[in-house]
C-alpha positions as CSV (number, residue, x, y, z in Angstrom):
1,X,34.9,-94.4,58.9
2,X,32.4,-93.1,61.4
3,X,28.6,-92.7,60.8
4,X,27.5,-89.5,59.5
5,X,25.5,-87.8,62.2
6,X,22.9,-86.7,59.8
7,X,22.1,-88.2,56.2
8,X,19.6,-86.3,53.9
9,X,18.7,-88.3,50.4
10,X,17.0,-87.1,47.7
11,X,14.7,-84.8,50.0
12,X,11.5,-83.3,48.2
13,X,8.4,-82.2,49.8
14,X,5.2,-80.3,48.2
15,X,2.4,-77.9,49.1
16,X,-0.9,-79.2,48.9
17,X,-1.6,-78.3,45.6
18,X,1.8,-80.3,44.6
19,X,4.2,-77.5,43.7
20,X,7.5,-78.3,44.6
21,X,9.6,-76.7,48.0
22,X,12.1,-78.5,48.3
23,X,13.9,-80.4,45.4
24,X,16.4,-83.6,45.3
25,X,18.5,-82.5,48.7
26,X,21.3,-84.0,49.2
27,X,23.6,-83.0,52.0
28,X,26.2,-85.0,55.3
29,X,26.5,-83.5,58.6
30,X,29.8,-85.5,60.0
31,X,29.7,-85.7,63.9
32,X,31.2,-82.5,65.4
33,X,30.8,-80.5,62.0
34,X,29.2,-77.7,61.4
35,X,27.1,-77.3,57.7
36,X,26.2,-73.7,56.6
37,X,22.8,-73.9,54.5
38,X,23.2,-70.6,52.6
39,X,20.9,-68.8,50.5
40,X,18.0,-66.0,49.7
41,X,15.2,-65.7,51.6
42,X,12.3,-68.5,50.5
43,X,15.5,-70.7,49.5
44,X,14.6,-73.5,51.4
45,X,17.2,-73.5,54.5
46,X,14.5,-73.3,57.5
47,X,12.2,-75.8,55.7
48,X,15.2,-78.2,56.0
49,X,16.2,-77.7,59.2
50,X,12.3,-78.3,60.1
51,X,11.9,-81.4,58.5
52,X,15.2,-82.8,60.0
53,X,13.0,-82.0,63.7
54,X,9.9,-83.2,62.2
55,X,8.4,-80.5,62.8
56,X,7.5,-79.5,59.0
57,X,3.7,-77.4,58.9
58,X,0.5,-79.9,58.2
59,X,0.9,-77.5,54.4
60,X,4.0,-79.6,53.7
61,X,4.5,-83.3,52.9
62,X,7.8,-85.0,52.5
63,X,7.1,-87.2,49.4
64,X,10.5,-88.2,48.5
65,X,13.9,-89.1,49.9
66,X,15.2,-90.2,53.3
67,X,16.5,-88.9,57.0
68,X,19.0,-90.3,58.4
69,X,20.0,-89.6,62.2
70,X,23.3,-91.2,63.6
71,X,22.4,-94.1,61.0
72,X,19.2,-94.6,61.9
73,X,16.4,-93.3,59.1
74,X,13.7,-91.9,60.9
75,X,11.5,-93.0,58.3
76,X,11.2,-96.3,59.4
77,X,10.3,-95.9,62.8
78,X,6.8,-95.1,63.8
79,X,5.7,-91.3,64.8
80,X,6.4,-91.9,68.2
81,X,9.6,-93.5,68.1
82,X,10.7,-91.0,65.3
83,X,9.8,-87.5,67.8
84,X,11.4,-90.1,70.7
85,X,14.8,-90.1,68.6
86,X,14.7,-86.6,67.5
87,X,14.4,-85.4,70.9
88,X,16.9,-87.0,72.4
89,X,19.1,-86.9,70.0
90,X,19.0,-83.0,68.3
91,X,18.2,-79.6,69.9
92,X,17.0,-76.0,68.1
93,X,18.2,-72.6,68.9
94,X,15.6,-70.6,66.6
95,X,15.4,-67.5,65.0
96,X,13.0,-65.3,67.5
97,X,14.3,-65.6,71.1
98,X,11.0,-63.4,72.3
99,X,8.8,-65.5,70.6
100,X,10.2,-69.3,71.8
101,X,10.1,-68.6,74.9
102,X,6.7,-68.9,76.4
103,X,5.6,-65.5,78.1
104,X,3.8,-67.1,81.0
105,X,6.3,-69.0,82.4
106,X,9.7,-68.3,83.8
107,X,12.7,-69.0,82.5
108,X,14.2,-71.9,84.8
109,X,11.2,-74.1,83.7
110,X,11.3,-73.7,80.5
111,X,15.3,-74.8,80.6
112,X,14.8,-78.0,82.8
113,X,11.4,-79.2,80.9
114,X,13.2,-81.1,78.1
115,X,15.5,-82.7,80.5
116,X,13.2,-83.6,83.4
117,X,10.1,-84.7,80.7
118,X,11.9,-85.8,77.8
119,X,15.3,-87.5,79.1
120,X,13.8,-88.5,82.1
121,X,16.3,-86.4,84.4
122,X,15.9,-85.8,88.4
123,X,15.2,-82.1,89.0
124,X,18.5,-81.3,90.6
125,X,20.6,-82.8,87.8
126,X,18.6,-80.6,85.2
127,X,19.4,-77.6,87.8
128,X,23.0,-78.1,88.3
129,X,23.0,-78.6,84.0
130,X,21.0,-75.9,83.4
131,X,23.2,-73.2,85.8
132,X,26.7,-74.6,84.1
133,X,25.4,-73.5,81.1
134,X,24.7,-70.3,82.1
135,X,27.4,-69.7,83.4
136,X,29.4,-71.4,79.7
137,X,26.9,-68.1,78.0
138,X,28.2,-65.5,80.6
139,X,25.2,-65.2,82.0
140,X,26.0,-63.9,85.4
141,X,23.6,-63.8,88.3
142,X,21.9,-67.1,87.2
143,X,19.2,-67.0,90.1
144,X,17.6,-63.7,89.0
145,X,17.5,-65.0,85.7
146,X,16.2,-68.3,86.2
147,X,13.4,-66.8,87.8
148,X,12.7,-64.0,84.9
149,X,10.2,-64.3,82.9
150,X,11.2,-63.7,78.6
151,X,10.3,-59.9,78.3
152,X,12.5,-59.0,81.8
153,X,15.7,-60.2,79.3
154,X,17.2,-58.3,76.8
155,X,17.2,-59.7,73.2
156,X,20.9,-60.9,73.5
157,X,20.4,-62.6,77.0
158,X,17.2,-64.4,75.4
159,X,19.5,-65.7,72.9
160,X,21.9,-66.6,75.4
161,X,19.1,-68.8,77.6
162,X,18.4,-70.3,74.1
163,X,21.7,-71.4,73.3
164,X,22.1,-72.4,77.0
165,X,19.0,-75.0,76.5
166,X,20.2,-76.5,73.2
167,X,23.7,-77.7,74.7
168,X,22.3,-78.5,78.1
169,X,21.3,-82.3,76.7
170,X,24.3,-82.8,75.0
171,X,22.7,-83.4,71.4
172,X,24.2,-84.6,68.5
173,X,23.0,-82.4,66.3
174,X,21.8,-79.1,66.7
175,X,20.0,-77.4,63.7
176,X,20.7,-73.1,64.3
177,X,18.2,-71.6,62.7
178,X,19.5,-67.6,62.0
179,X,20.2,-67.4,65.4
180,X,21.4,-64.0,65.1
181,X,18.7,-62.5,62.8
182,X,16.9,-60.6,65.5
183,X,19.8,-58.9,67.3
184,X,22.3,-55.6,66.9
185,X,25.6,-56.2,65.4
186,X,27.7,-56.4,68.2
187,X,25.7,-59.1,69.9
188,X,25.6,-60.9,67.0
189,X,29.3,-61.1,66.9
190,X,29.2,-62.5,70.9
191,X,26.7,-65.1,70.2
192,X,28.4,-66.5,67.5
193,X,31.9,-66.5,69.7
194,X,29.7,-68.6,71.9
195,X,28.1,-70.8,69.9
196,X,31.4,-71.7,68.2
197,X,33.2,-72.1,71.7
198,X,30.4,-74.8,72.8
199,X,30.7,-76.9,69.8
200,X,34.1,-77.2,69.9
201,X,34.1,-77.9,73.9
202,X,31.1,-80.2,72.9
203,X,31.6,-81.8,69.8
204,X,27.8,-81.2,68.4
205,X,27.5,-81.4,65.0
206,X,25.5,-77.9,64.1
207,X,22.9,-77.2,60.7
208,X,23.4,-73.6,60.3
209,X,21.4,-71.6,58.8
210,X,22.0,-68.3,57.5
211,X,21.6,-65.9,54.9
212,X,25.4,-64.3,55.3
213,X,28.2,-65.1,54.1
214,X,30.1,-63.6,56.6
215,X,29.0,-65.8,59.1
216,X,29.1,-68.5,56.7
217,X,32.8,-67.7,56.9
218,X,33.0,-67.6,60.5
219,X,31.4,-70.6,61.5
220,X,31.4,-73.4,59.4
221,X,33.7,-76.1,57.5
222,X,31.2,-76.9,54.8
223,X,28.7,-74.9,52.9
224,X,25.2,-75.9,50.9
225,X,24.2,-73.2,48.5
226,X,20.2,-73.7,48.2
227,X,17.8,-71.9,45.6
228,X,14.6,-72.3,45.7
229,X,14.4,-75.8,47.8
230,X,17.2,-76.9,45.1
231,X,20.9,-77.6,46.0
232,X,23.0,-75.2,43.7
233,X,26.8,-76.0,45.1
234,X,28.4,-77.9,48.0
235,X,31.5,-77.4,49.1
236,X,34.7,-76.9,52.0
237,X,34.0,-73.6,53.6
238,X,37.6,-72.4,52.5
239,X,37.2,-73.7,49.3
240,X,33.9,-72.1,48.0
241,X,35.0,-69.1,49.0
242,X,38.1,-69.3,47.1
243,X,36.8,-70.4,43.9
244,X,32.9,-70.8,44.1
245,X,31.9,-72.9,41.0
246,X,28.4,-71.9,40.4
247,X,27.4,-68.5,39.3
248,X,24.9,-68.3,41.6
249,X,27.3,-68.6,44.4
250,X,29.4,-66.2,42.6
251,X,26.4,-63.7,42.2
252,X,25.3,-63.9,46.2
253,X,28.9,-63.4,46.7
254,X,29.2,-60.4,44.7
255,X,25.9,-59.2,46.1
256,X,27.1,-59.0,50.0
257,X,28.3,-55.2,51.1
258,X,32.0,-54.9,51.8
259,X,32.8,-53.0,55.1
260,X,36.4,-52.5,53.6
261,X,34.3,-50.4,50.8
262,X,31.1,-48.9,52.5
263,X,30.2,-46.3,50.1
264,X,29.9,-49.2,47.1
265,X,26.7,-49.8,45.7
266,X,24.5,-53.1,46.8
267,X,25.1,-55.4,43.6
268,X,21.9,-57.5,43.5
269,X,22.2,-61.0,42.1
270,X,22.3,-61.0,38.6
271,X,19.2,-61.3,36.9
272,X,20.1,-63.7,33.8
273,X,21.6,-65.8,36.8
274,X,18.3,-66.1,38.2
275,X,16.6,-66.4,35.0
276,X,18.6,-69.5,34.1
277,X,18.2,-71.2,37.5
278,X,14.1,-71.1,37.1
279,X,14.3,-72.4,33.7
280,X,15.9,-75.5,34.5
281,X,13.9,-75.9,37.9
282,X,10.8,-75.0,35.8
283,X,12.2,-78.0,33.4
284,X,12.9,-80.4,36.2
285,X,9.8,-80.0,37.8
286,X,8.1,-80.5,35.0
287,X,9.9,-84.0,34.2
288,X,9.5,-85.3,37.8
289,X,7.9,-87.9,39.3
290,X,7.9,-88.7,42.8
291,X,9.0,-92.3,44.3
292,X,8.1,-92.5,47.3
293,X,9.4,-95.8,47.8
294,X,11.4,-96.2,51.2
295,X,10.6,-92.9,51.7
296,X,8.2,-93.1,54.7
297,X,7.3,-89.8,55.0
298,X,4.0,-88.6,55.7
């Protein structure tokens, strides 16, 4: 049985003031998987992806739980050998494409800076990676637009450098964090093409986050269904959709507008649904206590 590529245990982190964000997670990426964390906005999906990278805001303390990557729980190693692993080992294609990229600097730079700094490649191999990446995103005329800076790039070609960067190191996890949020439909539609086409040439496993089910659908083999930093359902893609077991998975499913049927009304998630769901996170929080043993966290 191979090792899962990532392990997340009993996950919960607080505000400062104590209140809760993220509750008990539990979740398994397998190596070349990819794991839909679905939900509302405020549910909890980003937060996760962030404290996979370590890169959670000062606001936000793990205080429970355990991360594992590729076996090794990142807990136990110091800061520095903890950012080490995650950067060698995981890669982000965010949310904004405008706002990752840096505005001062053009783009070709930005693309071979984790490999020449962080993985300790020669300039030419980063180029030669970089440009057959570009070329995997159909991005055509690679010169002009290694020497672009972000706002010369449409939103969709942005997106396309992005996704370009995360492969080009050949991580083992990537965590996709709405990478389609910002652009039109139809660009949507070819990002996602590509995204799926490099991890199945590449074997990454992928976190991705997203908000639609439709892409849910698309994209993944397995499915988290978060509320409020609290795991609801888990499940094979296929068969959550089939017969979702939770009626909060039943109510966002029932929510999302049918292009079969465009002139149906918006459902909007139940209200007893939700009602029920705060009461017993209302009566869990109050009931727990953190143990922070083995988690080392700070």
């Amino acid at each position: 049985m191979s090792t899962p590529c990532l392990e997340i245990e009993s996950l919960s982190a607080t505000l400062a003031n104590g209140v809760r964000v993220l509750r008990s997670v539990s979740l398994t990426v397998e190596p070349g998987e990819v794991r839909a964390l679905v939900g509302e906005s405020g549910a909890g999906k980003s937060m996760i992806g962030k404290a996979v990278l370590g890169v959670l805001p000062p606001s936000i303390r793990v205080v429970e739980g355990r991360i594992t990557l590729e076996g090794t729980d990142l807990g136990n190693l110091s800061p520095r050998a903890s950012r080490a692993l995650i950067g060698a080992r995981t890669a982000l294609i965010p949310q904004d494409p405008l706002t990752a990229l840096n505005p001062s600097r053009r783009i070709g730079p930005q693309m071979t800076d984790r490999l020449v700094r962080i993985l300790g490649w020669d300039s030419a191999k980063a180029d030669r990676r970089i440009r057959k990446l570009l070329d995997d995103v159909r991005i055509r005329e690679p010169d002009r637009v290694l020497r672009c800076y972000p706002h010369e790039l449409s939103g969709g070609m942005r997106q396309r450098v992005l996704i370009a960067a995360a492969f080009a190191a050949e991580p083992r996890l990537i965590v996709a964090d709405e990478p389609t949020t910002a652009l039109d439909v139809t660009v949507q539609k070819q990002i996602l093409r590509l995204i799926a086409e490099l991890q199945r040439e590449h074997g990454t496993a992928i976190l991705f986050v997203t908000h639609d089910l439709g892409v849910v659908a698309k994209i993944s083999q397995k499915v988290t269904v978060l509320y409020a930093g609290k795991v609801v359902e888990q499940a094979d893609t296929a068969a959550l959709f089939a017969a979702p077991q939770h009626a909060y998975t039943r109510a966002l499913m029932a929510a999302t507008p049918r292009y079969t049927d465009p002139m149906a009304s918006l459902r909007p998630v139940d209200e007893a649904v939700l009602a029920g769901l705060s009461a017993e996170i209302a009566t869990a929080d109050r009931n727990w206590k953190p143990n922070t043993k083995g988690s080392g966290h700070d």
